[in-house]
N, C-alpha and C positions, 0 to 999 in steps of 0.2 A: 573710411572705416577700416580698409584693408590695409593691414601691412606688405609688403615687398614680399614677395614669393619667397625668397631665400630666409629672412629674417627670425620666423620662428625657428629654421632649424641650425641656421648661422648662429642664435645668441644660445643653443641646445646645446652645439659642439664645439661651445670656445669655451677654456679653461674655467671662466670668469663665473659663467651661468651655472656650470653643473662640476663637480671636485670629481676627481678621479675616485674612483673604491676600487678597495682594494681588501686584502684581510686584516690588515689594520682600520677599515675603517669604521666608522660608529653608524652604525643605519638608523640610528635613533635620533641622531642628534649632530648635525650636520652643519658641518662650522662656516660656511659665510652667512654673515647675516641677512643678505636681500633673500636667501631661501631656505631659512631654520626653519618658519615654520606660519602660519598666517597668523598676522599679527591680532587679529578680533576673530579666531579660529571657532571658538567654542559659540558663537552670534551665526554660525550654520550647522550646527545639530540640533539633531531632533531626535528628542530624548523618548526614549522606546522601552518597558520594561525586559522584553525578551528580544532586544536586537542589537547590535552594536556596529561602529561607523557609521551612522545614519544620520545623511547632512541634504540638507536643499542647496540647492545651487544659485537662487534665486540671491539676488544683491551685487554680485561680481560687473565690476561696471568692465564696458568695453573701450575702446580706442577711441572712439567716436564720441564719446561722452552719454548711451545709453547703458542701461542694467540688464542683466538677465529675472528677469520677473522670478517673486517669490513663487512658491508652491506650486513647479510644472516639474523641476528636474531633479528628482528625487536620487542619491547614491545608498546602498545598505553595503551589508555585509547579509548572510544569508538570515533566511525569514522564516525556521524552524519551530524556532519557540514564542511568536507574537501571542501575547496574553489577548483578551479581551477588551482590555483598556485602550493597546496599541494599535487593535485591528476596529474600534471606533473612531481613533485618533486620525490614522491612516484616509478613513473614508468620509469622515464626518469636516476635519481639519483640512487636509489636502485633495479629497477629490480625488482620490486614488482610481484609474479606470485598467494601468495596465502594470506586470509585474513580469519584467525581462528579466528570466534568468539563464545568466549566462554561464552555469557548473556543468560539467561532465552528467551524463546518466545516471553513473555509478553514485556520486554525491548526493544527486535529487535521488537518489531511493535508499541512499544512507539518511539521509536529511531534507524529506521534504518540504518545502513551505508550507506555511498554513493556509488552507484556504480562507480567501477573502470574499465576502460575497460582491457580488457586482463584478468584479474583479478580474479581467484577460488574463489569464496565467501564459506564459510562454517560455520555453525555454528549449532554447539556441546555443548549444555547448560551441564556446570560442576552440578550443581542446579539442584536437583529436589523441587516440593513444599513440600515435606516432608523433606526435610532439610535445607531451607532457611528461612521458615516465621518462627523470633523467635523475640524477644524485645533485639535491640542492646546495647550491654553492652561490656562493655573488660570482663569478664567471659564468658559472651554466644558466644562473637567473636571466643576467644578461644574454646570453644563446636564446634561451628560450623566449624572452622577449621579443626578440626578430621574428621567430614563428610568426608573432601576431601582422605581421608585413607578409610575409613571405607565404603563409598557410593558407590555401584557397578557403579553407574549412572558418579562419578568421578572420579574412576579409569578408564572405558572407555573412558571418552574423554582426558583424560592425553593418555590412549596409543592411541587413535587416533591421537592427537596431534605428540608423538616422528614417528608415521609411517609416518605421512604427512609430518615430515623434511627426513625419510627416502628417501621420492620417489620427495622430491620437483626439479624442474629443477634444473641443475648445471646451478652455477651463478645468480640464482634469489633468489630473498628474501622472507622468509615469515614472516608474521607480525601474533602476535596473542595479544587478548586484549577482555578486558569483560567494566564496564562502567566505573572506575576510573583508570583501569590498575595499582592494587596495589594488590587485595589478591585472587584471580583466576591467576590473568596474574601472581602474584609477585612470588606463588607457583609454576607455570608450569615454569618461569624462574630460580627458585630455582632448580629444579628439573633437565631441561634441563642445565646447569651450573655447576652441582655435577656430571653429566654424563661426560660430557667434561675437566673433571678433573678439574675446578677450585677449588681454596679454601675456605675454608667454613668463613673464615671469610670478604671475597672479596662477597660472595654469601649472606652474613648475612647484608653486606655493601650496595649491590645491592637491597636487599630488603626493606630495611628502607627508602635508598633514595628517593620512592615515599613520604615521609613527605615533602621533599624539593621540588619536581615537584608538589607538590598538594597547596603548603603552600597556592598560588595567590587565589585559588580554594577557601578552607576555609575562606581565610579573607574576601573574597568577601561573602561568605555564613554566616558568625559572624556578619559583617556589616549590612548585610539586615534586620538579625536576630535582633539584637539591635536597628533598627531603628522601627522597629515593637514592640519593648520595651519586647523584648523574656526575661524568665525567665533563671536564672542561670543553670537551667537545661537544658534547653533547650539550651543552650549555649553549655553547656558539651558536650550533646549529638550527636552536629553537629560537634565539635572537633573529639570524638569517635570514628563517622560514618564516618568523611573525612578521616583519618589516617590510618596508621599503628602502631604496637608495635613489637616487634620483641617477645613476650610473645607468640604470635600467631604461627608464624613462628618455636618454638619452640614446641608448641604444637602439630601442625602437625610431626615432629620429632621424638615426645615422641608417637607419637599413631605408626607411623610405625615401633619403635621400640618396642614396646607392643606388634601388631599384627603379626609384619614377624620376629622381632630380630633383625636386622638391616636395614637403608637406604637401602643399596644393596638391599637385597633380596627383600624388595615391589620395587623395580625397577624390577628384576627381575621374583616377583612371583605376586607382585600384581599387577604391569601396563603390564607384560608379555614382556618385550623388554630385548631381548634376552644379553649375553654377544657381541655374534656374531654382533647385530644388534648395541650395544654401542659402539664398534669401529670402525665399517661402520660412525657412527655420527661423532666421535672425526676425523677420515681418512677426512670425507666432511666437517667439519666447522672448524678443528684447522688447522692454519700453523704455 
């Protein structure tokens, strides 16, 4: 079921798997074909009226020829404006028992979640301010990316994160998500996804796809942007900041492998989640 130690981050950091970004590049729309974008993308959302990137994880088959079970591994984007409808759907459809979020303070009390009843709220800011406030750019994205390697502050809440699906009920779901559910959430579902043996180019796939759940997002933000007669840059910049690049996603990659020598071992030495405890994971969420 396991790939070779080096291999998720050997096919991360070779040309092939992930294109260089740059400021010419398109975060939107990302030109080799094996990682445009997941081919049956729109077959893991869950459609929310007041939510948006909101996908199950549940289908993604692994190495070994097993799935990630439907309705345990819930991604959003923040959980502000859940209607009525969504917050039945949530707990009637998925079994909703816990709600990881992963934002800054300052966010949850700009935007807090709705309360769910039944519901564990939690929330484990990946962010400290000594590693979030910097001027967004696809170089500095990438900088700050490594943080989530290198930041005791997020390597805790990633291993809080894998203990909380340790001990989550059987049969309920847990949902984790920060405020676009693309590069907190994209990472901790990167990471939980490598666990469960998927493959890295299904998990590379799985990451980008936020371009596509955000797209509605952006144009609506370019739009306003332009009608206020925003500058070219200013244009850019909200491309940037809405997006992903998978430049990013490699980057966190290349810092784990820098700092531990392999994936594996910052799973193992730097989020502390043991061998023992990653096959208790794959035992509860693959069939």
């Amino acid at each position: 079921m396991k790939e070779s130690n080096e291999s998720f981050a050997a096919s991360a950091l070779s040309g092939e798997a992930i294109p260089t970004a740059g400021d010419s590049t398109n975060t939107f729309s990302v030109s080799q074909p094996a990682v445009k974008t997941l081919t049956n993308v729109k077959e893991h959302e869950i459609h929310l009226e007041g939510a948006f990137n909101v996908r199950d994880m549940g289908g993604y088959p692994t190495k070994d020829g097993l799935v990630v079970k439907n309705g345990v591994l819930l991604r959003s984007a923040r959980l502000n404006r859940l209607t009525k409808m969504d917050i039945n759907k949530l707990i009637n459809t998925y079994n909703l028992a816990i709600d990881f979020d992963l934002r800054r303070p300052e966010e949850v009390s700009e935007r807090p979640d709705v309360t769910i009843p039944g519901v564990k709220y939690i929330n484990d800011s990946v962010d400290t301010r000594e590693t979030y406030y910097y001027h967004i750019n696809v170089e500095n994205n990438r900088k700050h990316y490594r943080t989530y390697v290198t930041s005791t502050q997020a390597r805790k809440v990633y291993h809080d994160l894998f203990m909380t699906l340790l001990n989550k009920p059987m049969g309920k779901a847990l949902l984790w998500h920060c405020t676009s559910g693309k590069d907190r959430t994209g990472v901790a579902a990167a990471l939980i996804l490598y666990v469960l043996g998927v493959d890295s180019k299904t998990i590379f796939k799985d990451y980008v796809a936020s371009n596509t759940f955000l797209k509605g997002q952006i144009d609506q933000r370019i739009t306003r942007l332009k009608a206020k007669g925003a500058s070219h840059a200013e244009i850019k910049f909200a491309k940037v900041d809405g997006g992903v690049d998978l430049s990013y996603l490699k980057a966190v990659i290349d810092e784990m492998h820098k700092d531990y020598g392999s994936v594996d071992e910052f799973i193992t030495e730097g989020l502390s989640v043991t061998k023992e405890q990653q096959e208790r994971l794959k035992e509860m969420y693959l069939e």
